[in-house]
Backbone of each chain as ProteinMPNN parsed JSONL, in Angstrom:
{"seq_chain_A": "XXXXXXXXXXXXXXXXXXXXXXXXXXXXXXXXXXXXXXXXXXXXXXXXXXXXXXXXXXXXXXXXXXXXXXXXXXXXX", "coords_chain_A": {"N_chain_A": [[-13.568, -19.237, -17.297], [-12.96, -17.743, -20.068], [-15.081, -15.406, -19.252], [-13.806, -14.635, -16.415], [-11.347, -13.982, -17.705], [-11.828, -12.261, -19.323], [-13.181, -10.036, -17.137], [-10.426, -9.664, -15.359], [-8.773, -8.519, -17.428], [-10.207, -5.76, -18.034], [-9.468, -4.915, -14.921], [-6.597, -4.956, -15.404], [-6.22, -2.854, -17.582], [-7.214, -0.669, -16.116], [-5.757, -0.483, -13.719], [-2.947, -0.505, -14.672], [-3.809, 1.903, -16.603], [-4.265, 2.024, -19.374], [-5.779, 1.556, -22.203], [-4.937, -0.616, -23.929], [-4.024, -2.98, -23.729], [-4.227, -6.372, -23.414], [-4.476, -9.603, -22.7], [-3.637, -12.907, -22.394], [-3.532, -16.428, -21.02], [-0.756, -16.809, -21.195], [0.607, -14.697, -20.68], [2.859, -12.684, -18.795], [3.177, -11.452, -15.747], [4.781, -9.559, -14.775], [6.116, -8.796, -17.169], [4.113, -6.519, -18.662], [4.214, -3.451, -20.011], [5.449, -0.767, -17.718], [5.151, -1.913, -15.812], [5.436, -2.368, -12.199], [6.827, -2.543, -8.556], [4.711, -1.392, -7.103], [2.2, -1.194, -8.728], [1.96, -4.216, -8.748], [1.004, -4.53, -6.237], [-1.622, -2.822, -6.34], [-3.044, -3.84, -8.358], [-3.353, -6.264, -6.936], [-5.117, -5.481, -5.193], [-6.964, -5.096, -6.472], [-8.393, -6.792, -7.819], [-9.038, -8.908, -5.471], [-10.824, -7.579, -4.306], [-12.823, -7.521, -7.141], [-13.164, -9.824, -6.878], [-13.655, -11.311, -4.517], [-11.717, -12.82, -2.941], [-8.669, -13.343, -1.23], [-5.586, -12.965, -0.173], [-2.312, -13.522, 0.586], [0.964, -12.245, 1.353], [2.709, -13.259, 0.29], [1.807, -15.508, -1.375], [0.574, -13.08, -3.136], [3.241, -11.971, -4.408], [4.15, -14.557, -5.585], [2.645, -14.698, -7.609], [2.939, -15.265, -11.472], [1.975, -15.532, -14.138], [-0.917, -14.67, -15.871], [-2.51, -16.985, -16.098], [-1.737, -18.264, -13.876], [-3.017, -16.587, -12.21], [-5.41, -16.583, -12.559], [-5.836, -19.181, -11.747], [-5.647, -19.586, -9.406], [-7.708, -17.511, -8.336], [-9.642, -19.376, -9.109], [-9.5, -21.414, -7.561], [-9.714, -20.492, -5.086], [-12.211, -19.437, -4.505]], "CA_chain_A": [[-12.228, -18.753, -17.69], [-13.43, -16.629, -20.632], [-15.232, -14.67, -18.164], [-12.587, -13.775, -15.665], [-10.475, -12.933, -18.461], [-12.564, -10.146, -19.676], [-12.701, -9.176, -15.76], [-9.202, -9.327, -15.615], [-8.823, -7.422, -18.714], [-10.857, -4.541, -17.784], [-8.911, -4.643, -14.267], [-5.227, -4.752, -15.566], [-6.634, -2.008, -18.096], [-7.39, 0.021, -15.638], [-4.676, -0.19, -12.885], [-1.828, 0.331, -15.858], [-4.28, 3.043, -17.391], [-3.803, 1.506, -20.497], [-6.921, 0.505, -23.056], [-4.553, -1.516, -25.206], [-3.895, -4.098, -22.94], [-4.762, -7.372, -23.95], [-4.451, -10.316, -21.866], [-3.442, -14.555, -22.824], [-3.089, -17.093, -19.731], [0.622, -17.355, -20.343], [0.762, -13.273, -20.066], [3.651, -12.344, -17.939], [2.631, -10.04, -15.182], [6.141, -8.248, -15.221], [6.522, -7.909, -18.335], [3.321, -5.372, -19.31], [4.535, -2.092, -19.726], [4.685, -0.068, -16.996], [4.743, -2.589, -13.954], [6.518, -2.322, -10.49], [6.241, -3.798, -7.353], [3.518, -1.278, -6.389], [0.88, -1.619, -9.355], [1.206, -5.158, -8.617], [-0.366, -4.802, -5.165], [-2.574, -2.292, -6.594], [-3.945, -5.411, -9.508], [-3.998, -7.321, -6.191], [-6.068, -5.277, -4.422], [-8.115, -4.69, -7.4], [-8.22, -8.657, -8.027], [-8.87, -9.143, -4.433], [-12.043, -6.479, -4.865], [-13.778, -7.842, -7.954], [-13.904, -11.531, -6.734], [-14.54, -11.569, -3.158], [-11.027, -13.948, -2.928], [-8.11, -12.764, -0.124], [-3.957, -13.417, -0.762], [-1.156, -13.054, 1.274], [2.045, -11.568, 0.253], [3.867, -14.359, -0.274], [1.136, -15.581, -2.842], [0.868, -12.032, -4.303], [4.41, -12.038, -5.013], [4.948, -15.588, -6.845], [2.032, -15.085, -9.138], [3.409, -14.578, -12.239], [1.289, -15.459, -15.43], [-2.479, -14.246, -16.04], [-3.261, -18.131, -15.943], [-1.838, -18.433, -12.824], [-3.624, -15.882, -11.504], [-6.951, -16.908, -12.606], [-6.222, -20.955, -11.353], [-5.65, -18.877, -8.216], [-8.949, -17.083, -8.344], [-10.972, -20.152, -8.679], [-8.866, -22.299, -6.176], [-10.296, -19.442, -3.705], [-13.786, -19.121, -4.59]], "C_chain_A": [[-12.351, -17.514, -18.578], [-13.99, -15.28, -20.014], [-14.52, -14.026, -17.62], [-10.965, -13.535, -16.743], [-10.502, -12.085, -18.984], [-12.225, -9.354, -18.411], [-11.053, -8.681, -15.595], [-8.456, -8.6, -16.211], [-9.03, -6.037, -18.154], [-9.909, -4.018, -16.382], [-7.311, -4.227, -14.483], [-5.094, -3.293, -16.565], [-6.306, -0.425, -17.244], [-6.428, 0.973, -14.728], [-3.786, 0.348, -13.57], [-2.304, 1.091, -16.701], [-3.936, 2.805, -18.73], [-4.893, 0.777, -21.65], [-6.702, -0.256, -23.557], [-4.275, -2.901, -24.381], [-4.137, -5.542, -23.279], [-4.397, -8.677, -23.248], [-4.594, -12.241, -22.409], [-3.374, -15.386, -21.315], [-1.963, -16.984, -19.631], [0.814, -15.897, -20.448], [1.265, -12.911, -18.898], [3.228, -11.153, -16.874], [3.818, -8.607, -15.267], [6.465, -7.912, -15.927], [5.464, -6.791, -18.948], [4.304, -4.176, -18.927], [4.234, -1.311, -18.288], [4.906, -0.632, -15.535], [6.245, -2.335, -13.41], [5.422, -2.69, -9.528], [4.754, -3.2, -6.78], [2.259, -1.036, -7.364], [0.805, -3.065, -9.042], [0.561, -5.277, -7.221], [-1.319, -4.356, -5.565], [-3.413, -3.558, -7.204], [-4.377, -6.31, -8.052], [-5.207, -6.67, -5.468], [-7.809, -5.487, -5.324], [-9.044, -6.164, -7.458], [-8.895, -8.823, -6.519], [-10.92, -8.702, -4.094], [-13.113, -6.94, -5.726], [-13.95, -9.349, -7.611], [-13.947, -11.725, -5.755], [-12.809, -12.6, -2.684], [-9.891, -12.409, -1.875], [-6.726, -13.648, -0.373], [-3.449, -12.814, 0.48], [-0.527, -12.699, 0.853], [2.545, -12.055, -0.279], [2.823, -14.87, -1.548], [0.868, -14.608, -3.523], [2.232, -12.003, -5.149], [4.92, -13.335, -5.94], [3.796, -15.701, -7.6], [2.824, -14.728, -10.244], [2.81, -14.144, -13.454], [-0.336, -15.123, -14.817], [-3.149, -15.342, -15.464], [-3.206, -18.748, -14.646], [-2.723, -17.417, -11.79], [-4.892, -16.288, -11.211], [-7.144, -18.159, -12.363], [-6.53, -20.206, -10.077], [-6.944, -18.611, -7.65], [-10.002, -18.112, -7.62], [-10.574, -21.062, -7.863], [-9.523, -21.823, -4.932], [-11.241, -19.624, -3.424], [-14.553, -20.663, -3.915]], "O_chain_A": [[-11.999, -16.41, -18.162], [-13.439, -14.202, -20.236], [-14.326, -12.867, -17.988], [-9.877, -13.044, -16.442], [-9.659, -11.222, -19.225], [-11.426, -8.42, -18.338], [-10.634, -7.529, -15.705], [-7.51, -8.019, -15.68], [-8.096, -5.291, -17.859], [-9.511, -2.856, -16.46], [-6.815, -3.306, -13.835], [-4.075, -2.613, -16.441], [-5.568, 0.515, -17.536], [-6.228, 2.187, -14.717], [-3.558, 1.544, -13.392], [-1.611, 1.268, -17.703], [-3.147, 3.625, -19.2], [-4.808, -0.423, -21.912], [-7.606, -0.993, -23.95], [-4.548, -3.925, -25.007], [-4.825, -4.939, -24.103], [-3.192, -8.579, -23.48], [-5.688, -12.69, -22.749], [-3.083, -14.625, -20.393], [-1.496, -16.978, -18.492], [1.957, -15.912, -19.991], [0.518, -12.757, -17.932], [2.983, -10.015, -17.275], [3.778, -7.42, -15.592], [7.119, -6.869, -15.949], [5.98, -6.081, -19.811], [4.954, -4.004, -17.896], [3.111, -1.22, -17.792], [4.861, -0.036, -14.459], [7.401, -2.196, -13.809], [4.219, -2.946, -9.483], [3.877, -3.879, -6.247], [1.235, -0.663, -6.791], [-0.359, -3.465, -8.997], [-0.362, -6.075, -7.056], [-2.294, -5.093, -5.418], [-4.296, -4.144, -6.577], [-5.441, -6.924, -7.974], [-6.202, -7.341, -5.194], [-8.972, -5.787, -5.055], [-10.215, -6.341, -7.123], [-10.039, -8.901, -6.966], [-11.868, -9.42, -3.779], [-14.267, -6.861, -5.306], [-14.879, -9.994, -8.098], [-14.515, -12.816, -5.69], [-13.12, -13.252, -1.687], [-10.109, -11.201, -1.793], [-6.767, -14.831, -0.712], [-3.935, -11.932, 1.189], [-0.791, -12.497, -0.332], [3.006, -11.676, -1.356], [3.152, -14.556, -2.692], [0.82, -14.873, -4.724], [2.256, -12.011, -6.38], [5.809, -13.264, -6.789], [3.716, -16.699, -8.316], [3.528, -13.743, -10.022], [2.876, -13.005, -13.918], [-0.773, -15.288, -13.678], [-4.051, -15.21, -14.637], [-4.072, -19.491, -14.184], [-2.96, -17.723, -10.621], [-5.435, -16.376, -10.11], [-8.264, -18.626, -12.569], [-7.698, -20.214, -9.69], [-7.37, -19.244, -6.684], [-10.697, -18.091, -6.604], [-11.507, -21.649, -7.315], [-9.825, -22.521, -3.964], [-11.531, -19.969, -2.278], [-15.778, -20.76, -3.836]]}, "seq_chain_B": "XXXXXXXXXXXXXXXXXXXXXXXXXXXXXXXXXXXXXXXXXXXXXXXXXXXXXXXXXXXXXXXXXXXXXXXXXXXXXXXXXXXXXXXXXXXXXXXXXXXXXXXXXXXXXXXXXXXXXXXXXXXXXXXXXXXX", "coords_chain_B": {"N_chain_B": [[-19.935, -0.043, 8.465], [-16.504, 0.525, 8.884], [-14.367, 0.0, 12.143], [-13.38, 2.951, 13.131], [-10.566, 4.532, 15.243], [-9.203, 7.37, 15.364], [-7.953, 9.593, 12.793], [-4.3, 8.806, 12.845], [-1.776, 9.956, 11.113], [-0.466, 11.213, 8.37], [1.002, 9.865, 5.579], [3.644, 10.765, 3.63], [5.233, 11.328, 0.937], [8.812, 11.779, 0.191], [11.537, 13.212, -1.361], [14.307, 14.564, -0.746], [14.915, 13.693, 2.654], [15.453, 16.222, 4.604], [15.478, 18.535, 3.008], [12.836, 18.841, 2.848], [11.485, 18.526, 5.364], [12.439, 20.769, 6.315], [10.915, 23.083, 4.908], [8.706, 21.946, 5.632], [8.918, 22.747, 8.261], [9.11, 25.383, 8.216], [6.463, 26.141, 7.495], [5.153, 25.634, 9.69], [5.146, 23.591, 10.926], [6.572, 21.013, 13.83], [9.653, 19.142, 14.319], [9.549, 15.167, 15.622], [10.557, 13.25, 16.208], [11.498, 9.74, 14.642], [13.594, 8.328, 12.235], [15.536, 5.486, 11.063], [13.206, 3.119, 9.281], [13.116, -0.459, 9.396], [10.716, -1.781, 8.82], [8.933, -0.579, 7.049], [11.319, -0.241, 5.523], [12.248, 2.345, 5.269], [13.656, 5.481, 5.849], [12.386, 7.949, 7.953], [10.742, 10.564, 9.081], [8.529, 12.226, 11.512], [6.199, 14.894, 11.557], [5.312, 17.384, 12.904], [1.809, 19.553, 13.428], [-0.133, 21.16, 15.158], [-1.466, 19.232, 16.452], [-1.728, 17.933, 13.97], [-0.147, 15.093, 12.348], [2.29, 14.712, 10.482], [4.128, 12.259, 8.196], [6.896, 12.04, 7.163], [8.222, 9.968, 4.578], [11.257, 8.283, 3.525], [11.542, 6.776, 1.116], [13.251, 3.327, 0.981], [15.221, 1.754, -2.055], [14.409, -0.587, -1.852], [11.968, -1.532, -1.358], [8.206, -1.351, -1.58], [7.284, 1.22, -2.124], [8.484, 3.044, -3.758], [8.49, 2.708, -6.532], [6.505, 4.936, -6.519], [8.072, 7.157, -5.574], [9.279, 7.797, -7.64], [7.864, 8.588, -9.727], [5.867, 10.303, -8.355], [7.569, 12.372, -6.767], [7.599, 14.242, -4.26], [4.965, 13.878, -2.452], [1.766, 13.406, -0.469], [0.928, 10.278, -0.002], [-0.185, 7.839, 2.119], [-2.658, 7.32, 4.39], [-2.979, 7.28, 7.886], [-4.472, 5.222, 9.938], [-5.424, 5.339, 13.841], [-6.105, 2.308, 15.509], [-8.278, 0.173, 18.037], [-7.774, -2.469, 17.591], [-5.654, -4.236, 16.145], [-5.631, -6.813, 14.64], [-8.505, -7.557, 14.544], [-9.27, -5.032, 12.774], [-7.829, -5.632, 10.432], [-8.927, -7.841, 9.249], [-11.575, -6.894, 8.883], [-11.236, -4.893, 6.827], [-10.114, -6.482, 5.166], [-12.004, -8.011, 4.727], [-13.621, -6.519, 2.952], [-11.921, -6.007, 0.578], [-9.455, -5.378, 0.629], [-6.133, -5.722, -0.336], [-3.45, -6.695, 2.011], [-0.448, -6.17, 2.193], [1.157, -5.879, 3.871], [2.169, -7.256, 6.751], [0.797, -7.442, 10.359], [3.053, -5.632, 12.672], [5.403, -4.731, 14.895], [6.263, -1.509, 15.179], [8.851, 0.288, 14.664], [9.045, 3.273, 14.824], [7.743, 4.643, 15.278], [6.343, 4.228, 18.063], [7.644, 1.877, 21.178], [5.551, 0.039, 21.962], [3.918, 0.191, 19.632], [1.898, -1.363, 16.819], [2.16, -1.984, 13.566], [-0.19, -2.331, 10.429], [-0.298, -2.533, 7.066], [-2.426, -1.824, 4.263], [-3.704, -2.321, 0.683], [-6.364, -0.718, -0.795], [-8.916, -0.704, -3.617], [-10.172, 1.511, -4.604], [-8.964, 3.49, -2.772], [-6.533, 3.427, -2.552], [-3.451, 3.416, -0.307], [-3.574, 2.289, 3.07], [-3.137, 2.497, 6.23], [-2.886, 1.047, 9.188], [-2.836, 1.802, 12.782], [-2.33, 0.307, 16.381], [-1.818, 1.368, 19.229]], "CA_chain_B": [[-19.009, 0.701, 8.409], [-14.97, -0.574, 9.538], [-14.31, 0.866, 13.069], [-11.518, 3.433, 13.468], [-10.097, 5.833, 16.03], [-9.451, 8.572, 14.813], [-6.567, 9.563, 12.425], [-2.547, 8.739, 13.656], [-0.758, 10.462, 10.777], [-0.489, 11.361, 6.904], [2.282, 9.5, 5.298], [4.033, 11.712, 2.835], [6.377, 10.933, 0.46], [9.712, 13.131, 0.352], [12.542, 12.569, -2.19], [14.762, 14.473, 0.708], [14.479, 14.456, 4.25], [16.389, 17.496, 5.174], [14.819, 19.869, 2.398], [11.244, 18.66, 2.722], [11.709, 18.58, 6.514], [12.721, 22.584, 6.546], [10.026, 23.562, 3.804], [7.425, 21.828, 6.825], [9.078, 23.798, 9.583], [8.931, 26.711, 7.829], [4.924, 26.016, 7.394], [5.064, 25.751, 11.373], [5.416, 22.124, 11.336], [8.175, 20.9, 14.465], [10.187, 17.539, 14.278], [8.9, 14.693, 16.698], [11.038, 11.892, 16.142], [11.661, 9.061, 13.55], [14.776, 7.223, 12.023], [15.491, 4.084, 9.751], [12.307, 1.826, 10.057], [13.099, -1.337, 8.478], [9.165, -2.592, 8.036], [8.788, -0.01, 5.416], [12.166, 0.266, 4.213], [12.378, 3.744, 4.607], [14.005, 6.952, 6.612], [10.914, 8.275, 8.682], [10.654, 11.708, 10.169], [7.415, 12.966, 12.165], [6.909, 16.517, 12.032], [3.591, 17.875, 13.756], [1.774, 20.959, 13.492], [-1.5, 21.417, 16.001], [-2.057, 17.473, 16.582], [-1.64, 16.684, 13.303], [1.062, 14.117, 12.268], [2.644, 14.298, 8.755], [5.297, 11.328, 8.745], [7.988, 12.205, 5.939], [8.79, 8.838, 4.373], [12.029, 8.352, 2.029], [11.7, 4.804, 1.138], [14.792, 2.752, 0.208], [15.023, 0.929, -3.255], [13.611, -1.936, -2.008], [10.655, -0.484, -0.611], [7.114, -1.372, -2.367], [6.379, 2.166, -2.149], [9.601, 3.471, -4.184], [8.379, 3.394, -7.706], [5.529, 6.054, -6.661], [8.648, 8.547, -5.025], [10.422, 8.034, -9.099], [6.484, 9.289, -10.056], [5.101, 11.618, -7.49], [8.556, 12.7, -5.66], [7.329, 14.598, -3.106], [3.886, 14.14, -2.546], [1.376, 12.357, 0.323], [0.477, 8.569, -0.153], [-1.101, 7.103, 2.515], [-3.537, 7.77, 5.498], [-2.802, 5.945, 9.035], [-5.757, 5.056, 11.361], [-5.381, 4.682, 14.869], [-7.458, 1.576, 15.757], [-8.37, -0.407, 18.993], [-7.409, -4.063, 17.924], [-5.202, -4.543, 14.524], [-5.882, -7.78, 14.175], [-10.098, -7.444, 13.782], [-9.345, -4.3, 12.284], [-6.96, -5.774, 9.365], [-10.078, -8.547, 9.071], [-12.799, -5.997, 8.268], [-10.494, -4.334, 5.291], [-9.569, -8.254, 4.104], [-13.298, -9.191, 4.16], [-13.899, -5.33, 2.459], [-11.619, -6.473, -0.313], [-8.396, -5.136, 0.486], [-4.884, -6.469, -0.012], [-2.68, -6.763, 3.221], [0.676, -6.569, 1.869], [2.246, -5.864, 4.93], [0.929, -7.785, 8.204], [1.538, -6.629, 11.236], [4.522, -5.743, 12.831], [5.869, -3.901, 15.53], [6.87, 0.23, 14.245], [9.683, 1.164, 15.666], [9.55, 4.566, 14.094], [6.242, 5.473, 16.299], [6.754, 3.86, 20.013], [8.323, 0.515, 21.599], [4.538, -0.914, 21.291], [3.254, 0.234, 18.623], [2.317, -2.25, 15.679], [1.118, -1.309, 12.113], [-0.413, -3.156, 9.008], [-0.598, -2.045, 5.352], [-3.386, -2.926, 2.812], [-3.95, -1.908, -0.632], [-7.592, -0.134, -1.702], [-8.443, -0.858, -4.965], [-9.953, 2.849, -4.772], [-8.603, 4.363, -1.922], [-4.807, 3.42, -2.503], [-2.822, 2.752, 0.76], [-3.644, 2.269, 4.057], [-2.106, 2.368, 7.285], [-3.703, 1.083, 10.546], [-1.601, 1.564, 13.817], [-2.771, 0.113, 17.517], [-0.758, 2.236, 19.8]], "C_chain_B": [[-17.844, 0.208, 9.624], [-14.517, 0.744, 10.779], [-13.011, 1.729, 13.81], [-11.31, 4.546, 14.718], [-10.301, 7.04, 15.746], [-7.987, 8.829, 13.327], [-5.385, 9.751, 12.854], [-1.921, 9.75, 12.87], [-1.079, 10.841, 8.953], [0.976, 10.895, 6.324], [2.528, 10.754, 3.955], [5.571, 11.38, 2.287], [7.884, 11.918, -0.089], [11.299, 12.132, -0.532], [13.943, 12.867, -1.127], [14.684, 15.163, 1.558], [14.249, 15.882, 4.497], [15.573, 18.39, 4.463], [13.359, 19.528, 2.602], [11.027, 19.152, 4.14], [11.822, 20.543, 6.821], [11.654, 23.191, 5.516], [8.651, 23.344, 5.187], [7.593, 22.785, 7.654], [8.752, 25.245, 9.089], [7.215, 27.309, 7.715], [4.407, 25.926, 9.159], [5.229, 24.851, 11.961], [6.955, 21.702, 12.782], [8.544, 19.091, 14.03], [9.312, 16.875, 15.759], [9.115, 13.4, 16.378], [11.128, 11.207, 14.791], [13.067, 8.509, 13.576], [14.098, 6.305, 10.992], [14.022, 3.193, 10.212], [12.73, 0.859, 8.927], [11.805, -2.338, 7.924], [9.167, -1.911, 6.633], [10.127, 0.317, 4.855], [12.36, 1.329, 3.928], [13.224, 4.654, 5.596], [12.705, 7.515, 7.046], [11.17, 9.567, 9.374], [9.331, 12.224, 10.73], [7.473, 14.548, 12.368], [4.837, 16.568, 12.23], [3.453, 19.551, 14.078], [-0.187, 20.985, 14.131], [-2.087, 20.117, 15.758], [-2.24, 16.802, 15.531], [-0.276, 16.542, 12.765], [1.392, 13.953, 11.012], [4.196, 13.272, 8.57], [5.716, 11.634, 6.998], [8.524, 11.064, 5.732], [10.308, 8.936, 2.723], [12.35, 6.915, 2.029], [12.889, 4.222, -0.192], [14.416, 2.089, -1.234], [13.972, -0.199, -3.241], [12.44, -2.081, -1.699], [9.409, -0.992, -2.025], [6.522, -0.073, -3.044], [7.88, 2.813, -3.049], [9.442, 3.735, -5.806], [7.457, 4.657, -7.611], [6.701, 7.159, -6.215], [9.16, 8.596, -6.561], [8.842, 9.056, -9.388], [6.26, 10.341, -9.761], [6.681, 12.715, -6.935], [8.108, 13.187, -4.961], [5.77, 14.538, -2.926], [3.162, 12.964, -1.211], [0.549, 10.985, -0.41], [-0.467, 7.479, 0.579], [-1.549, 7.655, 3.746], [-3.15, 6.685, 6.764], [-3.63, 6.416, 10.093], [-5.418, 4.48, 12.521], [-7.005, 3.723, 15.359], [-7.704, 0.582, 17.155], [-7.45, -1.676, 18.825], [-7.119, -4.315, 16.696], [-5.486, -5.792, 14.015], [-7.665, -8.03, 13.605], [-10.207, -5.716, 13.085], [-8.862, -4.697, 10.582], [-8.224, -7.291, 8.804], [-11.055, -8.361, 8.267], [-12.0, -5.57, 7.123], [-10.376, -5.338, 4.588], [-10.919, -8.44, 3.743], [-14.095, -7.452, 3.003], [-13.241, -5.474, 0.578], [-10.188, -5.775, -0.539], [-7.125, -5.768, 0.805], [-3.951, -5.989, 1.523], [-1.123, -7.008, 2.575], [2.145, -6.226, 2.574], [1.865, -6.122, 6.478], [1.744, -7.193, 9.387], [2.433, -6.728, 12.087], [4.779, -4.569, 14.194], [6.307, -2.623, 14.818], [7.311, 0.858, 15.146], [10.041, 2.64, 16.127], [8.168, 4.806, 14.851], [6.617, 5.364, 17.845], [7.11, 2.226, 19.808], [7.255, -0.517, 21.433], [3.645, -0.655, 20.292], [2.843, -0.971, 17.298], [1.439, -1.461, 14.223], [1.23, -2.541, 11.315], [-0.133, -2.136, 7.873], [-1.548, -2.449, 4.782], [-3.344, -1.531, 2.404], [-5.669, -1.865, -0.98], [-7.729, -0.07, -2.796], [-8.806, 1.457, -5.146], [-10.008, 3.977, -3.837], [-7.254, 4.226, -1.82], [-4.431, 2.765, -0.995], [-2.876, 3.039, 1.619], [-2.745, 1.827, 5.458], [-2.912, 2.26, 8.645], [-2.301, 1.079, 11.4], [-2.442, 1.136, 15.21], [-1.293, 0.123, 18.611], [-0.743, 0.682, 21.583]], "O_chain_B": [[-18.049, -0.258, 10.745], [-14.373, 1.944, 10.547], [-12.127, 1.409, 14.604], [-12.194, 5.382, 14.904], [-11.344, 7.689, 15.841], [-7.161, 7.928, 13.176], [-5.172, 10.87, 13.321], [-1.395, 10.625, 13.558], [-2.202, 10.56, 8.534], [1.989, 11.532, 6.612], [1.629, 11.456, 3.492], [6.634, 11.235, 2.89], [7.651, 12.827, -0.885], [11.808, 11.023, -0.37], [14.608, 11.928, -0.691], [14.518, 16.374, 1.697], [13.2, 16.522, 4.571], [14.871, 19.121, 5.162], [12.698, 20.533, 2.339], [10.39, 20.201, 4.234], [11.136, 21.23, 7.579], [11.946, 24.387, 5.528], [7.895, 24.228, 5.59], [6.725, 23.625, 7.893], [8.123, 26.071, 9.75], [6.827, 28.473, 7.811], [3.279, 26.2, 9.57], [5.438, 24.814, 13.173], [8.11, 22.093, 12.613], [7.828, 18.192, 13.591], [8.71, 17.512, 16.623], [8.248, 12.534, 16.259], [10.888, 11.887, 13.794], [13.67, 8.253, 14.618], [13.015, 6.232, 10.411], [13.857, 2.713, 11.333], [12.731, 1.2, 7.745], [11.794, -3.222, 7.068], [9.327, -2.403, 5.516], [10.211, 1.036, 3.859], [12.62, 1.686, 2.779], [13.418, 3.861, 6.518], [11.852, 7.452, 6.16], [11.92, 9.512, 10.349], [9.007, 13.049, 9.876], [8.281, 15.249, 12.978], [3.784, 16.049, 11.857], [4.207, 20.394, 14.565], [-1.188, 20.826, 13.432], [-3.034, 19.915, 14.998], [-2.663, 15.647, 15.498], [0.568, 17.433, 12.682], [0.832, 13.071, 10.36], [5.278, 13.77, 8.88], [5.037, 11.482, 5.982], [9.401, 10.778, 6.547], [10.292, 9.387, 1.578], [13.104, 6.187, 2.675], [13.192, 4.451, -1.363], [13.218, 1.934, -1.47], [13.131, -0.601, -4.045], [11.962, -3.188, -1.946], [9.729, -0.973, -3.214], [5.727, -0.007, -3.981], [8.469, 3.179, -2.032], [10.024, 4.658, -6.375], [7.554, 5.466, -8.534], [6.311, 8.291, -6.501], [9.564, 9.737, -6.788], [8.908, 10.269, -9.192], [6.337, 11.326, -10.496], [6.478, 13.922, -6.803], [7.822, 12.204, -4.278], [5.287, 15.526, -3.48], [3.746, 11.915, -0.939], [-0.331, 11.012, -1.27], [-1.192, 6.621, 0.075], [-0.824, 8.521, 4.236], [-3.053, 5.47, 6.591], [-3.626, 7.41, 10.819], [-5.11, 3.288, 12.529], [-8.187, 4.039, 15.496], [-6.618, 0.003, 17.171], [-6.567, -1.965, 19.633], [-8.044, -4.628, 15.946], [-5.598, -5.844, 12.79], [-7.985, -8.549, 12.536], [-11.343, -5.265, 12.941], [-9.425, -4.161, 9.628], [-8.049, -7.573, 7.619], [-11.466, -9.056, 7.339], [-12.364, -6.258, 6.17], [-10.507, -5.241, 3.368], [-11.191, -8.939, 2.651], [-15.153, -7.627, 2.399], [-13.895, -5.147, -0.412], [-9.76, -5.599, -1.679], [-6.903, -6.282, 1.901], [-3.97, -4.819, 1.905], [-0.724, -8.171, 2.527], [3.339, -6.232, 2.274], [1.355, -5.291, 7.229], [2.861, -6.678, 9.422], [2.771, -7.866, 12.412], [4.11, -3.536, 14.188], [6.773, -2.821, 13.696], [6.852, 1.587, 16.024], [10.731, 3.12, 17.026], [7.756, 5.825, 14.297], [7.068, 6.233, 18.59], [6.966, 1.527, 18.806], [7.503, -1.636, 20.983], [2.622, -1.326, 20.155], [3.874, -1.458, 16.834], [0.483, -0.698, 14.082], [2.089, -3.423, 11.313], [0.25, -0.98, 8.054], [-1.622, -3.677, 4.729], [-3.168, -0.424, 2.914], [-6.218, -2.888, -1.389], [-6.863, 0.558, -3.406], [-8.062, 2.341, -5.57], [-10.686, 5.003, -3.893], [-6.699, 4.918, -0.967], [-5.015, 1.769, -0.569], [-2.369, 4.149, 1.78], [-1.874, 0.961, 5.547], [-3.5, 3.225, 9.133], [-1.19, 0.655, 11.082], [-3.507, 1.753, 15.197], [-0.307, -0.6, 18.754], [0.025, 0.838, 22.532]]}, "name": "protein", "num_of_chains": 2, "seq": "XXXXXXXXXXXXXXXXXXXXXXXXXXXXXXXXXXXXXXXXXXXXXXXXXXXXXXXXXXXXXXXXXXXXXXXXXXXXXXXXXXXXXXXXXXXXXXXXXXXXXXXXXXXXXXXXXXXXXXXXXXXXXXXXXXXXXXXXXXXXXXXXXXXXXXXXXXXXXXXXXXXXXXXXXXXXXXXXXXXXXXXXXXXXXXXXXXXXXXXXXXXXXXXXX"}
């Protein structure tokens, strides 16, 4: 968990060009500064990229929190 | 290496039609069809200048691609590969590590059989396969 929340980190960082970023499990994806519908495909692709794991749209679209993201992750793997 | 045709088109994002559309022609570009497509949610015009294909997209609100026209306004966005077989084409990009966030679909805004996908590159941005 610790782990892929650094990864995560460094990825959401990146996509919203943003160093300050900082990242909790219950961390809203819509609410960071900055988001729309097409950084969150971007995070997915990115997401998609650093862990080898593969989404549809319909599960891109109802992630919402960090923590769901990362049950997600390891549900995949 | 993921096996493509050759290139179909350059998507290009245009805040509007009409003036972007006459700024091409004027570059030598001619029209060559288009209209409403409702996959992408957008107004579509084709304008072509010596075999290649620059597709003028003005994508509606609801459109995925709509916060980059508030951003970029006029500017190109995505690349579209003509490919043999969309379905083991949209495979190789999934097992590559790219999102699919638009599966494929008939595109009415090309020909009657045309179909296209979408995926998301984490660093190549947005892709466009078509199997004519």
């Amino acid at each position: 968990m610790d782990e892929k929340m650094k990864q995560l980190t460094e990825i959401f960082q990146d996509v919203f060009d943003n160093e300050g970023i900082t990242l909790t499990a219950d961390t809203k994806i819509k609410e960071i500064k900055g988001w729309d519908s097409f950084i969150h495909i971007s995070l997915m692709a990115a997401v998609q990229d650093e862990f080898g794991v593969a989404y549809n749209i319909e599960e891109i679209m109802k992630l919402k929190t960090v923590g769901e993201l990362i049950a997600s992750i390891e549900g995949k793997q | 290496m993921i096996n493509m045709k050759k290139i179909h088109h350059i998507g290009f994002l245009a805040k509007n039609l009409e003036k972007t559309a006459k700024d091409f022609e004027s570059m030598g570009y001619e029209r060559n069809g288009g209209g409403f497509d409702p996959i992408q949610k957008a107004e579509i015009l084709f304008m072509n200048m010596d075999g290649v294909n620059v597709e003028l997209v003005v994508p509606s609100e609801d459109s995925e691609v709509y916060p980059l026209l508030k951003k970029y306004r006029n500017a190109p966005y995505h690349i579209c590969y003509e490919v043999e077989n969309l379905e083991q084409a949209i495979e190789e990009f999934v097992k590559q590590g790219y999102a699919l966030f638009r599966p494929a679909v008939k595109a009415v805004a090309i020909s009657e059989t045309a179909r296209v996908a979408f995926l998301m590159g984490r660093n190549v941005g947005m892709v466009e396969l078509v199997e004519l």
